[in-house]
C-alpha positions in Angstrom: -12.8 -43.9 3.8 -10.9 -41.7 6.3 -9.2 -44.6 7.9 -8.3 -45.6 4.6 -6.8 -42.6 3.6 -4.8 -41.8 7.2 -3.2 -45.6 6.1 -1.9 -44.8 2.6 -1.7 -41.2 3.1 -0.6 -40.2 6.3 -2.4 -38.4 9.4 -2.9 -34.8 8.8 -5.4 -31.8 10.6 -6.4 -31.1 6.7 -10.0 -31.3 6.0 -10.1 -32.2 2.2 -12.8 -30.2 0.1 -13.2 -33.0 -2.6 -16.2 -31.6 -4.3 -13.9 -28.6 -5.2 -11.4 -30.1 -6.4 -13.7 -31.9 -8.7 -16.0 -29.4 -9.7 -12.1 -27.4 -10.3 -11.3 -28.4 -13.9 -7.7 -27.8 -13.7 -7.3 -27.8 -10.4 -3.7 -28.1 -9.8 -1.8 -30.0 -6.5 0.6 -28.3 -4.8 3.7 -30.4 -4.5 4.4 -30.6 -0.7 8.5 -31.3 0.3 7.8 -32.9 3.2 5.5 -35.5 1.7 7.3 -38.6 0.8 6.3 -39.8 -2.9 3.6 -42.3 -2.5 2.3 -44.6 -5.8 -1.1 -45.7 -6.2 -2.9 -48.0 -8.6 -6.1 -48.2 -10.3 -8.0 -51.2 -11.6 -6.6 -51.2 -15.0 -2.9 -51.3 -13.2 -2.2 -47.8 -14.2 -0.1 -45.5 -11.7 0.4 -42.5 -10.5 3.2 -41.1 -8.1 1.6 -38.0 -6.1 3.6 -35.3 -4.2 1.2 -34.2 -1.2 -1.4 -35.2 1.3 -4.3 -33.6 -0.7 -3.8 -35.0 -4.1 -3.1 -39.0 -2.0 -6.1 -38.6 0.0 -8.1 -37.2 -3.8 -7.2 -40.0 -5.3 -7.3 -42.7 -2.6 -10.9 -41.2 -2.2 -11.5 -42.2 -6.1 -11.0 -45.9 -5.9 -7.2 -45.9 -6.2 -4.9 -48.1 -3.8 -1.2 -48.6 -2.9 -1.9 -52.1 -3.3 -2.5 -53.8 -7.0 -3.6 -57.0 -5.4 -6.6 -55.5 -3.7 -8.4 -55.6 -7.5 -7.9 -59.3 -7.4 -11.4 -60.9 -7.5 -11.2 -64.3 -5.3 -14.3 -65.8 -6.3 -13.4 -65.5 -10.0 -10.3 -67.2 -9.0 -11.5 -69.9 -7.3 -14.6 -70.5 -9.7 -11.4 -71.1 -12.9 -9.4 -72.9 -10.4 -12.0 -75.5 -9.9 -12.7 -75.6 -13.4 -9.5 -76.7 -13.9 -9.2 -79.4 -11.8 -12.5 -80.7 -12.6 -11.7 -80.5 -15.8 -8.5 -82.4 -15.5 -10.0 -84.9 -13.2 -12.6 -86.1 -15.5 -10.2 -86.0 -18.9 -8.1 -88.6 -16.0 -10.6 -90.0 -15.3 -12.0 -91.1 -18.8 -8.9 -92.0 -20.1 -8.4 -94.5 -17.1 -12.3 -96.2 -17.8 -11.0 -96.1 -21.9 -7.9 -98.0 -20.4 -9.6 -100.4 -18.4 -12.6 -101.6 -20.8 -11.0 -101.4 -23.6 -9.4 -104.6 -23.9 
């Protein structure tokens, strides 16, 4: 997860205390100036543009990402790809056998 975070977040000597910060209620981030905005998404596509190292590397440590496709299941997409085509290769094919015998 560390590697992770340096990616989307940024190096930094901070050691994050994330048990804190959760067991913190209303804990509130300090907005840092010389952090550059970064955006992050969740599963459900929502986002959320955060304003220093600590709250990036909070949420990046909760699941989030700076990229949407990495929620993309493959294997689902592949299972309904195949679907498809094998379900347009038989409604082909049947139509073709209807075609030919039918006469």
């Amino acid at each position: 997860m560390k590697r992770r975070i340096e990616v989307i977040c940024g190096k930094t000597d901070a050691v994050p205390n994330f048990t804190e910060i959760s067991n913190t209620p209303n804990y509130v981030f300090t907005p840092d100036p010389n952090f550059d905005v970064v955006s992050l998404f969740d599963r459900d596509g929502n986002v959320v543009n955060l304003n220093s190292w600590i709250e990036c590397a909070y949420y990046v440590n909760g699941g989030w990402t700076d990229n949407l496709s990495d929620f993309v299941n493959g294997e689902q997409m592949l299972f309904f790809s195949l679907l498809v085509f094998s379900s347009i290769y038989l409604v082909g094919k049947r139509m073709f056998f209807d075609r030919m015998f039918s006469s």
